[in-house]
C-alpha positions in Angstrom: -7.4 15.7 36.7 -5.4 14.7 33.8 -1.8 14.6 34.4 0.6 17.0 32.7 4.0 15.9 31.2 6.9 18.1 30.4 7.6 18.8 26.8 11.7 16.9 27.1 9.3 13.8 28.3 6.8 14.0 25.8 9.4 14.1 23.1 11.9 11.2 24.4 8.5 9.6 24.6 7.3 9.9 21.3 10.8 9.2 20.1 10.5 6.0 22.2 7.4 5.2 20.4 8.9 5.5 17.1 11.7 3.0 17.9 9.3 0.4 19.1 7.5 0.2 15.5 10.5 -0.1 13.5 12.4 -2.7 16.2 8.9 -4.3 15.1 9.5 -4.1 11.9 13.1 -5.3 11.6 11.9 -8.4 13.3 9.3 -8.9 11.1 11.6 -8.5 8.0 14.2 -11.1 9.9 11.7 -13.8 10.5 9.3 -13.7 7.5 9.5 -16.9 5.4 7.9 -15.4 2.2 9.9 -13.2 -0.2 7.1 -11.0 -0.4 8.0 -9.8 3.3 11.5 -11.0 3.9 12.6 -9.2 0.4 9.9 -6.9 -0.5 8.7 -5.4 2.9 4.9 -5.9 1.9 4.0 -5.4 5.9 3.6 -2.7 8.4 3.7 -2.1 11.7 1.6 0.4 14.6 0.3 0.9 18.1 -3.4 1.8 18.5 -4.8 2.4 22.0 -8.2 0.8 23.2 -10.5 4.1 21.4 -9.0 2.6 18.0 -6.8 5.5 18.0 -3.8 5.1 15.8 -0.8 6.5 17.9 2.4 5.5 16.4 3.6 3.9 12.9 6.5 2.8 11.4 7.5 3.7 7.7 6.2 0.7 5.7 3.1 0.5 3.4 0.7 3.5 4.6 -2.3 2.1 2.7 -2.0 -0.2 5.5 -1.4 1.7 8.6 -4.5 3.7 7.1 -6.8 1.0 7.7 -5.8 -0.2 11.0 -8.0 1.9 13.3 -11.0 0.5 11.4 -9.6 -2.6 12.0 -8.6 -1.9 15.6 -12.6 -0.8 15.7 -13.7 -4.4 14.6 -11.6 -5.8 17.2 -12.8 -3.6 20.4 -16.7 -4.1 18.9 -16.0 -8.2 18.9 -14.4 -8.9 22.2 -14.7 -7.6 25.3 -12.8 -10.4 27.0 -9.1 -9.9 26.3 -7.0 -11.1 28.4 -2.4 -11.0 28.6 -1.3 -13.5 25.9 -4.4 -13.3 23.8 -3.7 -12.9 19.8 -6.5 -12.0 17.6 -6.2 -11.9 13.8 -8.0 -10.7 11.0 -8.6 -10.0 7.3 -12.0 -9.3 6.1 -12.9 -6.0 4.7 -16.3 -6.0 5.8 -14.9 -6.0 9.3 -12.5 -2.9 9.3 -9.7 -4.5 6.9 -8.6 -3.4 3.6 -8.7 -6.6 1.4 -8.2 -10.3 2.3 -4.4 -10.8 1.6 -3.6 -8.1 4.6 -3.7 -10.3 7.8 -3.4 -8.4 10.7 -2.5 -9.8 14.0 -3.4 -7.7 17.3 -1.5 -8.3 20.8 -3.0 -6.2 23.3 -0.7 -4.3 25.7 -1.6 -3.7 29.7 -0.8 -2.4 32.6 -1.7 -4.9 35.4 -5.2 -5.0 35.0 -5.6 -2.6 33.0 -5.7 -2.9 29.2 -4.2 0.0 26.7 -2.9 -0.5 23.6 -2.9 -3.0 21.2 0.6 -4.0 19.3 -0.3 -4.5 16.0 1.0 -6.1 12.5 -0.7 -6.2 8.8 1.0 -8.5 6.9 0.6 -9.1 3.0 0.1 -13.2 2.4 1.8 -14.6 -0.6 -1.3 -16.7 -1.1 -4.8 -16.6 0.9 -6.7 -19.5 -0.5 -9.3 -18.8 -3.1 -10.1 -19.3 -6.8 -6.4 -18.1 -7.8 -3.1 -18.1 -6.9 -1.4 -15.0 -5.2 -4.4 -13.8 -3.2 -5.8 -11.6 -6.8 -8.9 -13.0 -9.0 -9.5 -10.8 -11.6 -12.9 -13.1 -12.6 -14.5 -12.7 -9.1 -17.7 -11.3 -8.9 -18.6 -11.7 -5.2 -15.9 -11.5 -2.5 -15.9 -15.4 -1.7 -13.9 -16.2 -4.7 -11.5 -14.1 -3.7 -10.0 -15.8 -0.9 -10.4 -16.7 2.9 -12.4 -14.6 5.2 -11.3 -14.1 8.8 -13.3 -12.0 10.7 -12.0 -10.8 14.3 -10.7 -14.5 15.8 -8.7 -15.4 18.9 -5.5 -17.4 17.7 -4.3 -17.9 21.2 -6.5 -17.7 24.5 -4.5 -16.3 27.2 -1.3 -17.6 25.5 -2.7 -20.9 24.9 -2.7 -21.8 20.6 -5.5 -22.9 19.2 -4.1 -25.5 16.7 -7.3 -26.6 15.6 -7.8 -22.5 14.0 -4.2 -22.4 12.9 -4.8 -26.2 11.2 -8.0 -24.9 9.6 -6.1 -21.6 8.3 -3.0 -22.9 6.9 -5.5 -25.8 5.3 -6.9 -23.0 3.2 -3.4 -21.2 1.6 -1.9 -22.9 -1.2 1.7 -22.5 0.5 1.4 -23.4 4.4 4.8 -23.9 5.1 5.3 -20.5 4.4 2.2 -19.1 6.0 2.7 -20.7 9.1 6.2 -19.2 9.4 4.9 -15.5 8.3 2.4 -15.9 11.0 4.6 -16.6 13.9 7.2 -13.9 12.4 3.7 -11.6 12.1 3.2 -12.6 16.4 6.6 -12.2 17.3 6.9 -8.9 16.0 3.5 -8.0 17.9 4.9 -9.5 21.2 8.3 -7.3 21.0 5.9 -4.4 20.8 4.1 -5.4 23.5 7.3 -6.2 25.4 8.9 -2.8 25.1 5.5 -1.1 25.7 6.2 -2.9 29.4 9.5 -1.7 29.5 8.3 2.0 28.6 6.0 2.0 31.3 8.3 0.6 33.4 10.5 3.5 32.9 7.8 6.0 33.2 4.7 4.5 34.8 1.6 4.1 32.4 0.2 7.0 33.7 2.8 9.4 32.3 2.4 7.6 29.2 -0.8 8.0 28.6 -0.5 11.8 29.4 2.7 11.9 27.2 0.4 10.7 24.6 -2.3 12.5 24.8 0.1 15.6 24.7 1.6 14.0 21.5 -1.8 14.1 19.5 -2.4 17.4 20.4 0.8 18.6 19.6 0.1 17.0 15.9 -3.3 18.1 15.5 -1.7 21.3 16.2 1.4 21.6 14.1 -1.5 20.2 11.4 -4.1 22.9 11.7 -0.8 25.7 11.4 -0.1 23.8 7.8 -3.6 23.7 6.7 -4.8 26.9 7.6 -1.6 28.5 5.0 -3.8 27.2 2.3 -6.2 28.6 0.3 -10.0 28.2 1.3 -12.3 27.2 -1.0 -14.1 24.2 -3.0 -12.0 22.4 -5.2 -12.3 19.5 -7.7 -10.8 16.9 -8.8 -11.1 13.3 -10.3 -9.2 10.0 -11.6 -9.7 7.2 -13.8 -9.4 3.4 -13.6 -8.8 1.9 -16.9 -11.5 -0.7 -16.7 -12.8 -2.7 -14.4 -12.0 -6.4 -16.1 -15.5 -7.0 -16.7 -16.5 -4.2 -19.7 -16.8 -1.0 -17.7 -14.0 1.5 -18.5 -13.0 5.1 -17.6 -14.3 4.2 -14.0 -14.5 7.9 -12.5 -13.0 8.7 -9.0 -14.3 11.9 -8.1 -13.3 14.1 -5.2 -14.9 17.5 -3.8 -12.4 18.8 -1.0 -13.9 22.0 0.8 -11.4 23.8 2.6 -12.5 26.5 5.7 -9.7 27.4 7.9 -7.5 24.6 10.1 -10.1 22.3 8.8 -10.3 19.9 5.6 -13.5 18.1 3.9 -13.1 15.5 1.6 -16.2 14.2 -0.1 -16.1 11.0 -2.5 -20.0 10.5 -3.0 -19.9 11.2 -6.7 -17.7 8.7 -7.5 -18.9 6.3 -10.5 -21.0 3.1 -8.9 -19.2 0.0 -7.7 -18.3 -2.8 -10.2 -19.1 -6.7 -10.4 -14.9 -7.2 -10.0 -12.4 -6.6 -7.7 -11.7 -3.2 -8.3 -14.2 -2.0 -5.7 -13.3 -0.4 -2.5 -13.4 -1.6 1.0 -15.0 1.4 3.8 -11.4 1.1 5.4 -9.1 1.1 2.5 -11.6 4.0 1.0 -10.8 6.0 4.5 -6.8 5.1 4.1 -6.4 6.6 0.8 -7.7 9.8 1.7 -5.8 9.8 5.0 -2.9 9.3 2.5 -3.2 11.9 0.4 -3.6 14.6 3.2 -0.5 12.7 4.7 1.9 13.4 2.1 0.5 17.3 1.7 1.3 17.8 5.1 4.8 18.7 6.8 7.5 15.7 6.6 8.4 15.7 10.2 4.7 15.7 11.9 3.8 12.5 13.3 1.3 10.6 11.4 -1.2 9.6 14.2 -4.6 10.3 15.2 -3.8 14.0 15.9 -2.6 14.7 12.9 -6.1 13.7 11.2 -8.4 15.4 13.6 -8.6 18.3 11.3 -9.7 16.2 8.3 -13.4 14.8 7.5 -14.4 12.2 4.9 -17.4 11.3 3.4 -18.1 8.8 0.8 -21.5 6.6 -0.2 -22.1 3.2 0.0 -22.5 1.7 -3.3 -19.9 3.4 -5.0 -16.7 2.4 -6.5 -15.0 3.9 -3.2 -17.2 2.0 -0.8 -18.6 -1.2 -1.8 -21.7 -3.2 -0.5 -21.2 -6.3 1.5 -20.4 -9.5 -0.6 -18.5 -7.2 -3.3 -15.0 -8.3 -4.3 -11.9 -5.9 -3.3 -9.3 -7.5 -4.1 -7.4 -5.3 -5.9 -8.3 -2.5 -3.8 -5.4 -1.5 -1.9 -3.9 -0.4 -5.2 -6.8 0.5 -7.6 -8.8 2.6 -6.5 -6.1 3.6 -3.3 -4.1 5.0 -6.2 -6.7 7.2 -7.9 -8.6 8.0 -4.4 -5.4 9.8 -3.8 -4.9 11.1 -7.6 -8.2 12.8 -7.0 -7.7 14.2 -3.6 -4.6 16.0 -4.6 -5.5 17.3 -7.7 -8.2 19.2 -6.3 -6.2 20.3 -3.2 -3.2 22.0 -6.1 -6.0 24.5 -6.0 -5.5 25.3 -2.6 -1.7 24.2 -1.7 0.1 24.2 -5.5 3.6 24.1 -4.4 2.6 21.0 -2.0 0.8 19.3 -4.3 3.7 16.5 -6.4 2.9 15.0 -9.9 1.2 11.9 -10.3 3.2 8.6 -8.8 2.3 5.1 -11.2 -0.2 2.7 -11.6 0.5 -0.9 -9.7 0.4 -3.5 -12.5 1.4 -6.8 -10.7 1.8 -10.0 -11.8 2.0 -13.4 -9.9 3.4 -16.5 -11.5 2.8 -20.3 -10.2 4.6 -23.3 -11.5 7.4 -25.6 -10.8 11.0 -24.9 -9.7 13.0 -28.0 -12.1 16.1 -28.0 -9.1 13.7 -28.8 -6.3 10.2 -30.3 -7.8 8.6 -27.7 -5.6 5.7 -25.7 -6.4 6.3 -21.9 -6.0 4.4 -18.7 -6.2 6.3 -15.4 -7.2 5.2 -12.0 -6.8 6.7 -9.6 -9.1 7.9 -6.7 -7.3 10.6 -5.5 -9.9 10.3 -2.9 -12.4 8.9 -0.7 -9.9 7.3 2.0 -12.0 8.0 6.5 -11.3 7.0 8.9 -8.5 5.6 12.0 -9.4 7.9 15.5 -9.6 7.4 18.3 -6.9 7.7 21.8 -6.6 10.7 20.8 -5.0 12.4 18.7 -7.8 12.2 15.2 -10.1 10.4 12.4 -9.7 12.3 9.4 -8.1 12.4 6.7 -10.5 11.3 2.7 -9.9 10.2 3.8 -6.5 6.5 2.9 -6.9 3.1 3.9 -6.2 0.7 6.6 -4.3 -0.5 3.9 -1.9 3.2 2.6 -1.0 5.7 5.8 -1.8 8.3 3.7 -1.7 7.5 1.5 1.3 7.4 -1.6 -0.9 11.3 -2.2 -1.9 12.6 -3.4 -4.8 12.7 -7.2 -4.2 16.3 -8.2 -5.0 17.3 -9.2 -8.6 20.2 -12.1 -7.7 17.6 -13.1 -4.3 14.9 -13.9 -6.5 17.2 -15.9 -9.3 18.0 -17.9 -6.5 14.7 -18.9 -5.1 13.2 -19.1 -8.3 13.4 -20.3 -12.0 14.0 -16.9 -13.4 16.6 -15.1 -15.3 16.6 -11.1 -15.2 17.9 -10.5 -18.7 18.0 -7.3 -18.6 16.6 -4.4 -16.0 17.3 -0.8 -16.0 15.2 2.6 -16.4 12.6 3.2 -19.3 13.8 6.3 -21.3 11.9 9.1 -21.5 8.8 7.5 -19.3 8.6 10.2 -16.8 6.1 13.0 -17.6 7.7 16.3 -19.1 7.7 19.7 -16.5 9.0 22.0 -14.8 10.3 18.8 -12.8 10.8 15.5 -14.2 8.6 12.8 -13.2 10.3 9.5 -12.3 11.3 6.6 -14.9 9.7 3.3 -15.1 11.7 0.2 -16.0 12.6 -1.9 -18.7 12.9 -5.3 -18.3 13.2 -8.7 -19.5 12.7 -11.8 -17.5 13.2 -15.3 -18.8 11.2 -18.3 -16.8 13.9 -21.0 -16.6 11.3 -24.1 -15.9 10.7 -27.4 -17.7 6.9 -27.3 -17.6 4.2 -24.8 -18.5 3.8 -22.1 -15.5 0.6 -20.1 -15.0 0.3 -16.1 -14.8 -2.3 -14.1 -13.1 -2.3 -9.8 -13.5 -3.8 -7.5 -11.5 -3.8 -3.7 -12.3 -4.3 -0.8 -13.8 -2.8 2.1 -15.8 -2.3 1.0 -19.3 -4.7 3.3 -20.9 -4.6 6.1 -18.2 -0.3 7.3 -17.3 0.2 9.0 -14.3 -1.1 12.2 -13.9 1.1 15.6 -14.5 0.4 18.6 -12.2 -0.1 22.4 -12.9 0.9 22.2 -16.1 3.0 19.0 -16.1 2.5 16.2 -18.6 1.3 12.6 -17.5 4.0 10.0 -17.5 4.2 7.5 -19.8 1.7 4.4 -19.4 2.8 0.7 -18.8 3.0 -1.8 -21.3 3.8 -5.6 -21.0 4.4 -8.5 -23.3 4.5 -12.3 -22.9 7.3 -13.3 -25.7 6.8 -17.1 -27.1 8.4 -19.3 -29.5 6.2 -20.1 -32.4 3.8 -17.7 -30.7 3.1 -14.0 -31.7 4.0 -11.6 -29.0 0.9 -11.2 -26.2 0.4 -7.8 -24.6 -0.4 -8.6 -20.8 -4.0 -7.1 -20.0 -4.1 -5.7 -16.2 -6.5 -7.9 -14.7 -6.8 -11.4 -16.3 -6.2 -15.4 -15.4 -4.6 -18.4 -16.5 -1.8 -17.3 -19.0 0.2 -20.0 -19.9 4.1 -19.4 -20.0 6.2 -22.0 -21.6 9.9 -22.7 -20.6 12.0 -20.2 -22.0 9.2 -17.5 -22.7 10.5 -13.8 -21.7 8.2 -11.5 -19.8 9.1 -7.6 -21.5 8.0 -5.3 -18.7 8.2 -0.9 -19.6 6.8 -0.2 -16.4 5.1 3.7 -16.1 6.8 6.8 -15.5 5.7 9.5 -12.9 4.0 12.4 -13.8 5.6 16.0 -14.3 5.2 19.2 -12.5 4.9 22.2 -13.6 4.8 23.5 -17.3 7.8 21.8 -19.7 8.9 25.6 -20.6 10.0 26.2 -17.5 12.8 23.3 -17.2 15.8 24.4 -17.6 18.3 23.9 -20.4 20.5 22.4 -17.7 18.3 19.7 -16.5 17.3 18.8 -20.3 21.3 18.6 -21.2 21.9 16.5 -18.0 18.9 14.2 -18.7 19.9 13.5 -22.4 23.4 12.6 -20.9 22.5 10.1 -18.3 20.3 8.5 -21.3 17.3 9.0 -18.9 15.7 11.1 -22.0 16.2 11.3 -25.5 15.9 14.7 -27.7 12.2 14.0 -29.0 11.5 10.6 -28.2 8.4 9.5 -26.6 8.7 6.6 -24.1 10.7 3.7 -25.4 8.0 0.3 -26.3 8.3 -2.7 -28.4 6.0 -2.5 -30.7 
């Protein structure tokens, strides 16, 4: 007979829970090498239990935490003889991960004998080997110039290293140093967990976790099923766009059909356009993520985001298709294109059902990563661009937040630090603030983008490498709301005509002294422009975040 916990247990255990991801996630951000993790947060944390069952997350990158009880899957399938102080890592899409720069490393947790949990960590790598620097090959056509595959491995055997694994893996990244310290930070992080998972059932016995647990699910699955069945029922539509694949396809449709009866929600992605010869496909986990996201942020703030609260939702999706791509397909670029317009598509459809839940469109990702030659060390480095961070949608609620990012982050990925990144690298932020008037017109406001200019202060010719989407196609407006303004980059040269950056290409040569102009995208608006109110216009043309009649501000 199960065993019944009292609600003030339940509670001070979920709360318990809750704490144990983000003390795993403060370590992680104190001990990361990269700036990619140490600056801009690109990690998350969770505990799964032995059914792949995600029970607890912290607030980092939810494409991630999506993923992870595919991943968690993959693990339980592969071994069946884990033992204390084992630590098995992973990356590869075709066994439950997302895309190849996510590593995820997986401590499992017991009690005595018995095994319960695993302590988990997904971890973005600056670099993971491959045709490119930065982990993103626009020019791949199959998966193995993207980058090193690890399916489910032991790293440690019963806390033992394997060197000769860890040898062979930092052998394959372009930066080691700074793998092998993201690595340990990535275990350390997973051993705290594990650690005050002991000291929880310590306090409680496992027993009364488990049953606090269980009680916690159910409790979300409830509070979810009393949100969902307010909305309307029905069959509702709605798609998305990539720009173009890199390879000659454009207008790549997303398309989702999302049948709502009762508590219960159906979201079907099988007429979505086929998959592509580049890394714009989807991997089966990331595909699952970014529908788990989108019914995420539809839902009530304060319900826990665990395996309860997605009992009441149902996805299906064919293989073959942009949103689920055959083995040996490249994904690269996945966990932002097609995440973002995955999640575009699910809640447009769904503002038929829950309009004052469903927010304008958030931006694009449109990254770009820069290898070269730092003049006051002779180093090599690899930098990540996580600046001009581009608008959130508006809400029913209110205006977009500008620079706060994208659908498959929501602000989980944080602004990497303007005077932190002139010190580690050769670069000089000339000038950064909002785009004016970026952010889709509504009701509510979408968010602004970001103007800047960056000046590469090397002394020999450093390489560039995009990876994106969303200069054709803005953010998209809701119920009436207009789309935010698109991105648009330039690479500025002496003796050399201005370049506009395309999303997804290789190999462009920046010379010493060339300026990188950035106007990131806005967020989409909400609601139709007649409705804003003359106050909000008046205060928007004062703060200089709109001007009377402008569209948004480009170089031309």
């Amino acid at each position: 007979m199960a065993q019944k916990v009292d609600p003030i247990t339940r509670s001070v255990v979920q709360h318990r829970l809750s704490s144990i991801v983000a003390e795993m996630g403060e370590a992680m951000l104190r001990t990361s090498y990269s700036q990619i993790l140490n600056s801009s947060r690109d990690f998350s944390l969770a505990i799964c239990d032995v059914q792949s069952r995600l029970i607890a997350q912290a607030d980092h990158i939810p494409v991630h935490v999506g993923a992870l009880p595919w991943a968690t899957r993959a693990v339980e399938e592969r071994f069946k003889d884990v033992a204390p102080g084992d630590v098995i890592l992973m990356n590869d899409p075709y066994h439950g991960g997302s895309h190849l720069p996510d590593l995820t490393a997986f401590v499992p947790v017991f009690d005595g004998g018995r095994r319960l949990f695993w302590s988990i960590v997904r971890a973005h790598q600056s670099d993971i080997g491959g045709a490119t620097h930065g982990a993103y090959n626009p020019s791949a056509t199959e998966i193995w110039q993207e980058g090193l595959r690890i399916p489910p491995i032991k790293l440690y055997e019963a806390g033992r290293l394997r060197e000769d694994i860890l040898d062979m893996l930092a052998l394959n990244v372009r930066n080691a140093h700074d793998f092998r310290g993201d690595l340990a930070a990535m275990i350390g992080a997973a051993h705290m967990g594990e650690r005050r998972m002991g000291r929880l059932f310590t306090e409680f016995s496992a027993q009364v976790v488990e049953a606090a647990i269980e009680s916690i699910l159910d409790a979300a699955e409830k509070q979810t099923r009393a949100v969902v069945s307010t909305w309307t029922d029905g069959v509702f539509y709605g798609e998305a766009f990539l720009d173009d694949d890199g390879h000659g396809r454009s207008d790549i449709r997303i398309a989702a059909k999302v049948t709502k009866t009762g508590s219960q929600i159906e979201v079907d992605l099988s007429d979505s356009d086929p998959q592509s010869t580049s890394f714009v496909n989807s991997s089966h986990a990331n595909m699952h993520a970014a529908v788990v996201m989108a019914f995420a942020y539809l839902i009530d703030a304060e319900i826990p985001k665990n395996a309860g609260a997605l009992r009441p939702l149902t996805v299906i999706a064919k293989q073959g298709t942009i949103v689920w791509a055959d083995p040996g397909r490249p994904v690269t670029l996945c966990t932002s294109h097609p995440s973002n317009e995955i999640v575009e598509a699910v809640i447009k459809a769904l503002s038929g059902s829950c309009p004052d839940r469903a927010m304008g469109g958030w931006s694009r990702r449109f990254r770009i990563a820069v290898q070269g030659e730092d003049p006051r060390s002779g180093r090599s480095f690899i930098w990540h661009m996580f600046q001009a961070r581009p608008g959130g949608g508006a809400s029913s609620r209110g205006d977009g937040w500008s620079s706060i990012g994208e659908w498959h982050t929501v602000g989980g990925l944080k602004f990497g630090s303007i005077e932190v990144a002139e010190a580690r690298f050769p670069l000089h932020f000339r000038h950064h603030e909002y785009r004016p008037n970026s952010g889709g017109d509504g009701q509510f406001r979408g968010g602004l983008g970001v103007s800047l200019d960056l000046v590469f202060e090397t002394e020999k010719p450093a390489f560039g490498n995009t990876a994106g989407d969303g200069v054709r196609h803005g953010a998209c407006g809701m119920l009436g709301g207009k789309d935010g303004a698109p991105h648009h980059y330039r690479l500025l040269s002496a003796g050399r005509p201005p370049r506009v950056l395309r999303t997804k290409e290789v190999g462009i040569e920046i010379h010493p002294g060339d300026c990188l102009e950035v106007r990131s995208a806005g967020g989409g608006g909400w609601g139709a422009p007649e409705r804003r109110t003359q106050q909000a216009r008046e205060r928007d043309e004062v703060q200089g975040l709109v001007t009377s009649g402008a569209t948004a501000e480009v170089v031309k």
